[in-house]
N, C-alpha and C positions, 0 to 999 in steps of 0.2 A: 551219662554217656551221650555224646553226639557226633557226628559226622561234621566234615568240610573239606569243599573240593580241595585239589593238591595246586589250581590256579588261582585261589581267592586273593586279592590283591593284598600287601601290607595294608596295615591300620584298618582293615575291616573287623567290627565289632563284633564277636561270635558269640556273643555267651551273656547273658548279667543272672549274675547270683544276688538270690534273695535270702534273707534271713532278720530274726527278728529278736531282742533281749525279754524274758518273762518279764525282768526286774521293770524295762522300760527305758535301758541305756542304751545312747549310743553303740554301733557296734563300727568295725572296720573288718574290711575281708584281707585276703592274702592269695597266693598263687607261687606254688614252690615247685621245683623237678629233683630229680634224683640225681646226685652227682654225676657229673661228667657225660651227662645230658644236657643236646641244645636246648635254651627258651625259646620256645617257640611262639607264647601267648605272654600278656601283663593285664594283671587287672588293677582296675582302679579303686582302692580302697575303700569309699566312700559310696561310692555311685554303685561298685559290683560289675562294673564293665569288663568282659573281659575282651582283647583286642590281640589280632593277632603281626606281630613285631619282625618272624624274621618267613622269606621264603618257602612254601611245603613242598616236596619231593617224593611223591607215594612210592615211588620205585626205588628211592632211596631209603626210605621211613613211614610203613603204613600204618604207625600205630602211636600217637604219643601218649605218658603215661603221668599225671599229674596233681598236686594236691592243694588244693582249696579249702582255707579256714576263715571263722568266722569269729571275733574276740573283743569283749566289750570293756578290754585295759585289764580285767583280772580272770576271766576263765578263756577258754580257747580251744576249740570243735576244730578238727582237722576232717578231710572226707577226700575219696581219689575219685578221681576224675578218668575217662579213658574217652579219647577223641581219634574217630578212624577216618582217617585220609583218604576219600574217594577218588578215584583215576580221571584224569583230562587228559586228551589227546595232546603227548607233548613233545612224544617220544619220535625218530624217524624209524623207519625197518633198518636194520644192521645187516649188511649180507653177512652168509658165514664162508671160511676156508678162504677168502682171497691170498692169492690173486686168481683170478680164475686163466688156469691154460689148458688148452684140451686140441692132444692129438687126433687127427680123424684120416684115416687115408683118403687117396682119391676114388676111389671107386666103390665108396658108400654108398645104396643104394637112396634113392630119395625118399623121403619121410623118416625116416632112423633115428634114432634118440642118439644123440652123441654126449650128452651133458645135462646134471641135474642142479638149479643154484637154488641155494637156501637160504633164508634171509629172518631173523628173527625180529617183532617191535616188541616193547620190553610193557607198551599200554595193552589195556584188558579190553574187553568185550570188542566191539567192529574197529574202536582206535588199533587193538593188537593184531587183526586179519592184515595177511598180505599178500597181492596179485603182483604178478610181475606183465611185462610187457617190452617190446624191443623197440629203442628210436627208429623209424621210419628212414629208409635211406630206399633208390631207387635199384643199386647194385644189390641188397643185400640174398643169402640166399637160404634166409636162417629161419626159424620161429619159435617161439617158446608157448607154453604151456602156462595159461596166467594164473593158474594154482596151483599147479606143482610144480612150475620151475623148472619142466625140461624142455630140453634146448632142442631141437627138432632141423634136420636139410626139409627147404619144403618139395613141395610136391612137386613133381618137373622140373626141379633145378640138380644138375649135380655139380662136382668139385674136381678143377683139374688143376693138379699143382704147376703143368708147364706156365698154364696163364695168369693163376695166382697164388704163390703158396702159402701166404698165409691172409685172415680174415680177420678183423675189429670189427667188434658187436658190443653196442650199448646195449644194455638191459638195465631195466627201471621196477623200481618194489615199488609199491605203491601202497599204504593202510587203508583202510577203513572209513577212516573219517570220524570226526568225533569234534563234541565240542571242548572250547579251549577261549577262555576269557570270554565267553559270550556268544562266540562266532564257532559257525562250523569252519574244521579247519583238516585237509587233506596233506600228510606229509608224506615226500619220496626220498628217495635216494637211489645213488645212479653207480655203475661199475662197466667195467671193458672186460668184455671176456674175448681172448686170445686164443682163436680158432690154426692151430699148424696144419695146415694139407702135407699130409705121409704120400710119397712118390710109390706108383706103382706101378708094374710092367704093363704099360700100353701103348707105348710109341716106340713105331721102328727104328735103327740106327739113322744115321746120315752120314756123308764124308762130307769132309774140313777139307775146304782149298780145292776146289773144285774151279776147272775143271783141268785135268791135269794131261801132262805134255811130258815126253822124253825125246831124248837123240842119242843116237847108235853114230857114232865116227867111224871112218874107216881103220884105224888105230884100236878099236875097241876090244876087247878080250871074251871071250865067252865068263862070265859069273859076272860083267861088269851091271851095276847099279845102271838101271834106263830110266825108274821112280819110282817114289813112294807113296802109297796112297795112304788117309786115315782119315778113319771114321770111329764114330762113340754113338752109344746106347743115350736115343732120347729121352730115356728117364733120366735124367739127371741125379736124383736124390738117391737112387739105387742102381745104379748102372750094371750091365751083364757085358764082359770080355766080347769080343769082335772076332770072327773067322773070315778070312780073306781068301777068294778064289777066282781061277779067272774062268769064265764061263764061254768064252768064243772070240775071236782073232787072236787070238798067237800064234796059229798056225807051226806051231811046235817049238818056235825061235826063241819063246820066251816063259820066264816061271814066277810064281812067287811065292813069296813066304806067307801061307797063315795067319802068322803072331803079329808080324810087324807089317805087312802092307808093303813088303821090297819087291819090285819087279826086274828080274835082272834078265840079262841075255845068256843064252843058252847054248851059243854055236857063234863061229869067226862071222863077221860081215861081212865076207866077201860068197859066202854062201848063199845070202837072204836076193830074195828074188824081188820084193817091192821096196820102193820109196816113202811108203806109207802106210803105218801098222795101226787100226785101233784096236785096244785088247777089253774086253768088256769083262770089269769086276765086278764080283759079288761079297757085300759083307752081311754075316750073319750074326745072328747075338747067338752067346752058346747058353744052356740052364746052368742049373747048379751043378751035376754030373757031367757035364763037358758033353751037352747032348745040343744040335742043331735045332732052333725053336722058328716059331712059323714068321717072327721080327725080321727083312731083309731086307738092304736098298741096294741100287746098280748104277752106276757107276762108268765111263771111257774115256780111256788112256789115250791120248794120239801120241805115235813114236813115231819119229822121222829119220830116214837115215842120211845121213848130210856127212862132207867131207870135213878135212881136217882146218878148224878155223889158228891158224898160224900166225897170222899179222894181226897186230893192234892198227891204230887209226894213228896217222902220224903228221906231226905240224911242221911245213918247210916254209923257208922264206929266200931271200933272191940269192943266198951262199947255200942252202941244204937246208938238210933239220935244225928244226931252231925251236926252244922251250920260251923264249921271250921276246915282244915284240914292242917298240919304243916310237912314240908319235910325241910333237910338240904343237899345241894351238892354241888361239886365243880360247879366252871364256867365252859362253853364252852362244855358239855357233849360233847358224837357220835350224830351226827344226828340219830334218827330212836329208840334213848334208852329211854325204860319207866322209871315212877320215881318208883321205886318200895317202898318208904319208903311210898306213900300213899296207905293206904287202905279202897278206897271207895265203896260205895253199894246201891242205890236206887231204890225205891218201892213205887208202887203206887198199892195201895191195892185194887181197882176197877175192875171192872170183862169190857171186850170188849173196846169196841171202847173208853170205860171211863178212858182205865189204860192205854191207850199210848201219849206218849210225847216225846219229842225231847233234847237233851242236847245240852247248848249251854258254852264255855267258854269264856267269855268276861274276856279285858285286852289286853296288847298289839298286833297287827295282827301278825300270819303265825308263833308264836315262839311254839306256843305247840297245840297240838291235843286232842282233848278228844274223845275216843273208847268207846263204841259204839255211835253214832247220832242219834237211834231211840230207844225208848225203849219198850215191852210190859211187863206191869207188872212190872220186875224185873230184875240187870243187875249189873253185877258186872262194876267198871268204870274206866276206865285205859289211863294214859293223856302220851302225847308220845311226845319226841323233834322232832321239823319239822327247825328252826334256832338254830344252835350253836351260831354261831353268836355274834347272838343279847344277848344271858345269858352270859353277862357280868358283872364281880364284880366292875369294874371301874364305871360304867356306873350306877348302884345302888344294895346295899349289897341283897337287898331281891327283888322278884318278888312276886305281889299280883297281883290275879285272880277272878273271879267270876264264879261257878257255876252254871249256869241254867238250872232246868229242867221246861219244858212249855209242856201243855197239847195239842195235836194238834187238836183233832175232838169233843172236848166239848164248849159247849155254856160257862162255868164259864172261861176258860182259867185257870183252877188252874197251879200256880207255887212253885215252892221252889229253895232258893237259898243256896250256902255255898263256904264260904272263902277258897281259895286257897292259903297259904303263902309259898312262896321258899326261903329259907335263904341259902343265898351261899355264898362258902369258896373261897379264891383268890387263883390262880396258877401265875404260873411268864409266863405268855404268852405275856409282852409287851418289847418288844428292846427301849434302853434308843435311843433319839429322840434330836441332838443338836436344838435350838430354828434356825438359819442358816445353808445351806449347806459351808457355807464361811466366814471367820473371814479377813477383811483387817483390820491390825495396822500398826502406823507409832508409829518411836520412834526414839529423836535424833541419835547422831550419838557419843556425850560425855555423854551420861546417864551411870551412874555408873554401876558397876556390880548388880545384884539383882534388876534391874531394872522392874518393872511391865509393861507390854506389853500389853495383852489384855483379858479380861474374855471369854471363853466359858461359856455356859451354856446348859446342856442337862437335860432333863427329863424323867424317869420311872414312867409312872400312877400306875405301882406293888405296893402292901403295903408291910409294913414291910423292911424286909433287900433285898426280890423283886427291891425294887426300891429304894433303896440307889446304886449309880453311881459313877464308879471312874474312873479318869481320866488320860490318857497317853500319851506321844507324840511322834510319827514315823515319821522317814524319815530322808536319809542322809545331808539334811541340816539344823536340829534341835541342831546341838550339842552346838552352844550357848544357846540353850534354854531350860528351865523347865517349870512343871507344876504342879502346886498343884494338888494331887489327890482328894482332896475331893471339894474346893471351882473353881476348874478350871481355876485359875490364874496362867497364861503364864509371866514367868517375865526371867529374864537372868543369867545366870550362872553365880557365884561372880568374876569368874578369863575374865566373858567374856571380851572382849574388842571390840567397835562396831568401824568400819571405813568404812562410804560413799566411798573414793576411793579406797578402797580393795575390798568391797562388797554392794552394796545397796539392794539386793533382797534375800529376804529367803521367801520359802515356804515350808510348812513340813504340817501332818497330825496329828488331834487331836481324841482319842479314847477314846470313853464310852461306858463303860464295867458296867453290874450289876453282882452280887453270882455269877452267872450261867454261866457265859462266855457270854451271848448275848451283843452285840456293836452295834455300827456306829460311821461312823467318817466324817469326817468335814476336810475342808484342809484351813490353816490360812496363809494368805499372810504379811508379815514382809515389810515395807522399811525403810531404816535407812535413817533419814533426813539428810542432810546435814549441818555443821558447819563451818564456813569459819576461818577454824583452821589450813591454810597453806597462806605461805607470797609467793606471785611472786619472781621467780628469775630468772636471767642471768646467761645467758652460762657464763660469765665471766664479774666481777668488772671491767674489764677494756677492752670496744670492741673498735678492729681499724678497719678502715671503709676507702676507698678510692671513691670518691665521683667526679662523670664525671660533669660537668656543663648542667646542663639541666634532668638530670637524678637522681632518688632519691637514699640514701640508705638504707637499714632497720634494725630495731634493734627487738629483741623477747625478750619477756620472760614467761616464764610458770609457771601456779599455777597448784598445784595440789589437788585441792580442788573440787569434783566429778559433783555437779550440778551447775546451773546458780542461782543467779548473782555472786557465789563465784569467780567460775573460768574466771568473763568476766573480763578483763582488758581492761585500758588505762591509756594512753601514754601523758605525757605532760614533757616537757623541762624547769628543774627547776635552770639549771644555763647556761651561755654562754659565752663562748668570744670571740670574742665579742658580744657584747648582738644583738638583733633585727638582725640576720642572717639570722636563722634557722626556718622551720617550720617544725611541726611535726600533722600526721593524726594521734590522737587521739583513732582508734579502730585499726589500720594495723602496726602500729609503723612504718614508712615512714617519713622519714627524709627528706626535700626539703630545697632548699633556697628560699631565699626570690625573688618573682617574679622580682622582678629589679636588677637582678643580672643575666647577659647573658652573660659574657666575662669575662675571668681571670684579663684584666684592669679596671676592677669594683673591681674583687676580692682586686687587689693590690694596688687600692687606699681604702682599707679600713683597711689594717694591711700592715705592714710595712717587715712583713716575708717573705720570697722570697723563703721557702716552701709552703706556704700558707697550714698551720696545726693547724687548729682550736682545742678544746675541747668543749666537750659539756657535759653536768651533767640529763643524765635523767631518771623520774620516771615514775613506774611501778604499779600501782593500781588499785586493784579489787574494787568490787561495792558488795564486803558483808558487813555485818553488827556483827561488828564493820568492818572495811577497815582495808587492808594490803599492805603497800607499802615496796617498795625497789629502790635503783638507784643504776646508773653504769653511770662512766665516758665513751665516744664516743670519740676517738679521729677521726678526719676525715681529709684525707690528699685533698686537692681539685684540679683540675686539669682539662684541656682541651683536650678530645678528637681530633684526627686525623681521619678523616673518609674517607676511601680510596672506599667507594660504599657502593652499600646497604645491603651485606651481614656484612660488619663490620659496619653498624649503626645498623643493627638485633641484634648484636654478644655484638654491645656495651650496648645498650639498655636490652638484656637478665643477663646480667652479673651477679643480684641479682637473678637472677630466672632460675637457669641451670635447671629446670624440660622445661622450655619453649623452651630453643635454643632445648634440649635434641629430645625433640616433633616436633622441625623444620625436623633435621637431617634424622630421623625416615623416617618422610615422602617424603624426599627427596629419599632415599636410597628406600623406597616402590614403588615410578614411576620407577624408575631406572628396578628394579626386576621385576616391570609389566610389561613393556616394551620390556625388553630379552624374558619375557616367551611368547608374543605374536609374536615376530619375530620365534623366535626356533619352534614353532608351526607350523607358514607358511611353516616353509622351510620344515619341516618333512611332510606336506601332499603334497607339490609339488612336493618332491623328491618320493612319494611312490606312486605317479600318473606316473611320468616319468623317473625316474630311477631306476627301479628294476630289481633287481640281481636273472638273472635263476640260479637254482641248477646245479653242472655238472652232466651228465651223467656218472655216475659209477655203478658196479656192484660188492656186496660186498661178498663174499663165505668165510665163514668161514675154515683155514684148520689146521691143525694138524701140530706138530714140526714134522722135518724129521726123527726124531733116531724113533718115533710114531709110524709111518706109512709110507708105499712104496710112495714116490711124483707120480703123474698124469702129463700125457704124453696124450695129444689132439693132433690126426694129423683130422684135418676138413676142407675136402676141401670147398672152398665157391664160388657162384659165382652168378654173379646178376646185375642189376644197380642200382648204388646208388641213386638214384635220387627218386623210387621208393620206399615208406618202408617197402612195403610188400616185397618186390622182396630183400631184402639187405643181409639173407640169404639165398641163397639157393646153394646145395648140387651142385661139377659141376665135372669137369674132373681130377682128382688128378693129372696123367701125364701132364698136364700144365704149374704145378710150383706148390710152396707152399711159405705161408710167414709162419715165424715162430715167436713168441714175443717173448722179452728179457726180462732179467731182469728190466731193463729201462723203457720198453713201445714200445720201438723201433721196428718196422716190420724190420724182416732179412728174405732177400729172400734167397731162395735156390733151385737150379737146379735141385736137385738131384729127381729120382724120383723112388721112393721105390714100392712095388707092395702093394695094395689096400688089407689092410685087410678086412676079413667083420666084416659090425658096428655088435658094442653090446654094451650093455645098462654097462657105469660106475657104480663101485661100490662108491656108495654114503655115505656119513659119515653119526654117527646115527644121530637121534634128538635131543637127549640130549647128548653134548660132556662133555667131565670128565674137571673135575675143570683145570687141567694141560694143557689142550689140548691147542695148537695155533689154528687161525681161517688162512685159506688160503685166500688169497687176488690175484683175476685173471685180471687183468687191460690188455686191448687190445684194437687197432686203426684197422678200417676196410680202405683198400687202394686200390681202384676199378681201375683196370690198362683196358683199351678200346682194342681190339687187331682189326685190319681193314674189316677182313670180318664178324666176329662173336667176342663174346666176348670171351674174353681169363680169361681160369680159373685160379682162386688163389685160393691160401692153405693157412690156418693160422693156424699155429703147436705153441701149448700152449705147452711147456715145464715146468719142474720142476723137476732140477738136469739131473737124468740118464733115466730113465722107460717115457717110452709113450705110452697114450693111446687112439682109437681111438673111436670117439662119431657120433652117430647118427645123424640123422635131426630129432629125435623127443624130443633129448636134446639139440638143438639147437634152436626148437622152444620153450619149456620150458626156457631156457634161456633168448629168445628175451620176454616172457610174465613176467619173473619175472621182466627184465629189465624196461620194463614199467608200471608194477605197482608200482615200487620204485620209478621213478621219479616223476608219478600223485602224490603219496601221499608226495612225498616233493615237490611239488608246492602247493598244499594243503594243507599242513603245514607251508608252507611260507605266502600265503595269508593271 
């Protein structure tokens, strides 16, 4: 005996039997069941395995009963077997007694058991336990009992069938939990219990049709009906009969009926002393015994007593009374214009409240008005456009209308009605309307002249000559084409001539025009089909061709026939000689020999020529319908390349296809150019890092030709050390020496020593020199001579011709500061 869960998967091995022969023989086992018993297990004879084969179902079958032998080919042991199928959560809870409905009146108190639900799982131990529980909703007003399954109103809520009469409540079982293939596993199941709220006596009656009104005529009769009132018991679901009474004004003139809620008059009208009666009702619920219960609502009557209303409302026009009234106008008036061809007038002959009524015109909405809406008495009646619109003659020749006058404050409602007919005249307010914004035609390409191409059609809802439409055609690429004006048949001009490869596309614009000049237009798209009405040809009947071995060569030819399949050709090889040579690619026109042919000693054991000059005979054929061919003789010289590297295997191999070497070159000669320009770069930013050129220091003075002006004569002694740059002029002992500049640049010394004028300030040229004028140019070398105990002064005498003149140190430091902002700003310029 052994156990196994009722989830254990197929082919799990459950069992191996042992056994053993005294003799010392092989044995083999078995596994039998009892007729008409599932197999649930197989073992394996050898091994002893035993494995389980079909699905277990405790709830189905807790018990399998089965018999294991053991047999060494001539004896054979049989022995039973019993396997108990232990429970896995597999089962859901079942509720019982569905469907679940449950009457509850309204006036159950809160907390009350109204319902018990039962629910069975068919698994054992905590898988078979089962708690119930309600889905959560915010309305609900319910609860349950999560182990007993009673259904509970909760606490402070109760049930009123007026607001809802009846309740859905999910309720959910929930098991135990239990394991199940491994995993703990928790199963539910779900139901709707169907709560009725039963009506109960708790809401007073009401009256229906509130609030109510009678009238007392002077014609009236005592018993006459003045109205009815009615009212029903707010329970609905159980309702109690209604007692009617009147509780105060009637002042004795008036009664009613109990049952029915009839108030009638009680004495002639010519007795009653007011004009205005309210009678105050009371209706009550009765019990079961026809007994007055504490349910009652109230209720007032107003009754008026008003004279005899005699006249309806009645329609006259310029003869008397008239029931129909006849205007003729164009379509589409001004919004806001009366019709003045009607002249209406109604009266209602009745004195107060009996002679007012209201006009209504009925017929189509919002297209016309009728003035005045209320009437007393009597009113002239004036109908006014509110839609132009909609008054259209397309749309129907006449408008018909209905006059109503309705009486508003009388019991009879008298009415009176009369015909409004509008017969309207058409204007040309519609623009002719192609049926398409867009006409695509195709039309060969050999269609004769007068050719029909394609109908327009456009439409004028105008009557008459309104809407007759004619036809035109615009735009600079119509000139092949016409148009019917009246039928709108697009066809071609006799002399046209249509040709796909001159032209395939024309579009142009089609115009309809009604009397009046009003249009639209349409624009029509043309393509000329194609005819394969041109033959392939050769550059030339007779192509010579020079043919490297290994390399192909090609032959063309062109149709000129505009679309496909006209223009596609191919190429096939319709003579040879010698025959079985040549191959040719059928779409490129490529010429090859035959793969077995590598070496001009192939070629010249096959022709006997020691040119080796074949011919060849080939055709040229489109794929239109009908087909156009042509041929051209090839003569082809054949020959073996020399290939001295790989630029002349490129060079031999491009031969047919100079766009390709053309492409090599290109890019050859492109690296080349790249290459300089990134060298020439480098070197341009090395050099402007480390070799840059200072400006020299020069000082530019503009001066004047001599015949001009008198030349300047600087005698300026200077003295200083050079080393110093502050110090490089300065003013020192003129008896020292002096240099003097030359023409050249050259310092000339000179001994001489003349006696010290005093400075004074040069006369300076203007700012603006005259167009003639020369600019003076003073170029000088400073030459700092050391003397042993102090420095020895020098002179630099600026010459110019004869005249000199002697300058200041405050012209000389203006000099040294122009000097230096001319070089800053040519370094600064340089950078």
């Amino acid at each position: 005996m052994f156990s196994i869960s009722e989830d254990t998967e197929v082919g799990t091995q459950l069992y191996i039997l042992n056994g053993t022969d005294p003799e010392g023989d092989a044995v083999w086992f078995g596994l039998t069941f009892e007729k008409g018993t599932r197999e649930y297990m197989r073992v394996d004879p050898k091994s002893g395995n035993i494995t389980l084969i079909q699905e277990l179902d405790r709830e189905k079958q807790g018990e399998i009963l089965a018999f294991v032998s053991i047999t060494d080919g001539r004896n054979k042991v049989v022995e039973t077997i019993r396997v108990f199928v232990t429970d896995a959560n597999d089962e859901r809870p079942e509720f019982q007694n569905l469907p679940f409905n449950v009457d509850v009146p309204e006036d159950t108190e809160a907390g009350s058991s109204i319902y018990r639900v039962q629910a069975v799982d068919k698994d054992i131990g905590s898988g078979g336990s089962v708690n119930f529980y309600l889905l959560a909703t915010t309305t609900t007003r319910f609860t349950i009992d999560g182990h007993s399954g009673v259904l509970r109103i909760k606490p402070g809520q109760t049930l009123d069938y007026e607001t809802t009469a009846t309740h859905f409540v999910i309720v959910v079982a929930k098991d135990g939990g239990g394991q199940y293939k491994g995993k703990h596993q928790v199963l539910t199941s779900t139901a709707t219990i169907t709560i009725n709220v039963l009506d109960a006596q708790d809401t007073p009656p009401a009256f229906i049709g509130a609030p109510y009104f009678g009238y007392v005529y002077e014609v009236s009769l005592p018993g006459s009906e003045i109205s009815t009132v009615f009212a029903k018991d707010g329970d609905e679901g159980n309702p109690n009969p209604i007692h009617y009474s009147i509780t105060n004004g009637s002042e004795g003139v008036f009664t009613i009926n109990s049952t029915s809620g009839c108030i009638s008059l009680s004495t002639y009208p010519v007795t009653l002393r007011n004009e205005l009666y309210e009678i105050h009702v009371k209706a009550t619920e009765l019990g079961p015994r026809d007994e007055l219960l504490d349910y009652y609502t109230m209720t007032v009557v107003t009754v008026r007593v008003v004279d005899l209303n005699n006249h309806p409302p009645t329609f006259y026009g310029e003869n008397g009374p008239q029931s129909q009234f006849e205007v003729t106008m164009y379509e589409h008036p001004p919004e806001g214009e009366i019709l003045r061809g009607l002249k209406i007038t109604v009266n209602d002959s009745d004195q107060g409240a009996n002679a007012k009524f209201i006009l209504r015109l009925v017929g189509p909405g919002r297209v016309l008005r009728v003035v005045p809406q209320t009437v007393l008495n009597e009113a002239q009646v004036t109908i006014i456009v509110e839609d132009s619109a909609a008054i259209d003659y397309e749309k129907g020749k006449s408008l018909t209308y209905k006059l109503l006058a309705v009486e508003i404050d009388t019991p009879e409602r008298f009415s009176a009605t009369a015909d409004i007919v509008i017969h309207l005249l058409d204007t040309n307010d519609n623009t002719p309307r192609f049926t398409s914004e867009y006409y695509i035609a195709r039309i060969p390409e050999n269609s004769p002249g007068g050719s029909d191409v394609v109908t327009v059609t456009a439409n004028d809802p105008d009557s008459g000559l309104w809407g007759e439409v004619k036809y035109s055609i615009y735009g600079s690429r119509s000139d092949l084409f016409l148009i019917h004006p009246s039928s709108g048949i697009i066809y071609t001009q006799a002399w046209a001539t249509l040709d796909a490869e001159v032209k395939s596309k024309y579009n142009f614009y089609v115009k309809a025009e009604d009397t009046e000049g009003k249009y639209s237009l349409a624009e029509v798209f043309v393509t000329v089909l194609d005819i394969n009405d041109h033959v392939p040809e050769f550059d030339d009947s007779l192509v010579e061709r020079t043919m490297v071995i290994g390399a192909p060569v090609r032959v063309e030819a062109i149709d000129a026939d505009a679309g496909s399949p006209n223009n596609i050709i191919e190429y096939s090889i319709m003579q040879a000689e010698p025959n079985n040579i040549f191959d040719i690619n059928a779409e490129t026109g490529e010429i090859n020999l035959k793969s077995y042919i590598k070496s001009m000693e192939i070629v010249q054991n096959i022709t006997k020529q020691k040119d080796c000059r074949w011919s060849l005979v080939v055709q040229a054929r489109d794929r239109g319908s009908p087909s156009f061919s042509t041929t051209a003789v090839v003569n082809i010289d054949i020959t073996e390349a020399v290939i001295n590297g790989p630029m002349a295997t490129f060079l031999l191999q491009s031969r047919d296809n100079p766009m390709k070497a053309l492409g090599m070159v290109a890019g050859v000669i492109s690296i080349l150019v790249g290459v300089t320009v990134l060298i020439s770069t480098a070197t341009f930013l090395r050099n402007t890092k480390s070799n840059r050129i200072m400006p020299a220091r020069r000082v530019v003075i503009r001066r004047r030709p001599p015949r001009d002006r008198k030349p300047w004569t600087f005698n300026v002694p200077f003295r200083g050390n050079g080393n110093d740059s502050s110090n490089k002029f300065i003013v020192g002992d003129p008896e020292a020496g002096s240099v003097n500049i030359n023409d050249k640049g050259g310092p000339r010394w000179s001994r001489s020593k003349p006696k010290p004028t005093p400075p004074r300030a040069p006369c300076l040229p203007s700012e603006r020199p005259r167009p003639c004028e020369a600019v003076p140019t003073v170029s000088g070398g400073l030459t700092s001579k050391v003397s042993r105990g102090s420095s020895q002064s020098r002179e630099i005498s600026i010459s110019s011709d004869t005249s000199r003149i002697p300058v200041s140190s405050a012209l000389v430091s203006e000099l040294k500061m122009r000097l230096e902002q001319k070089i800053i700003e040519s370094n600064s310029s340089y950078y």
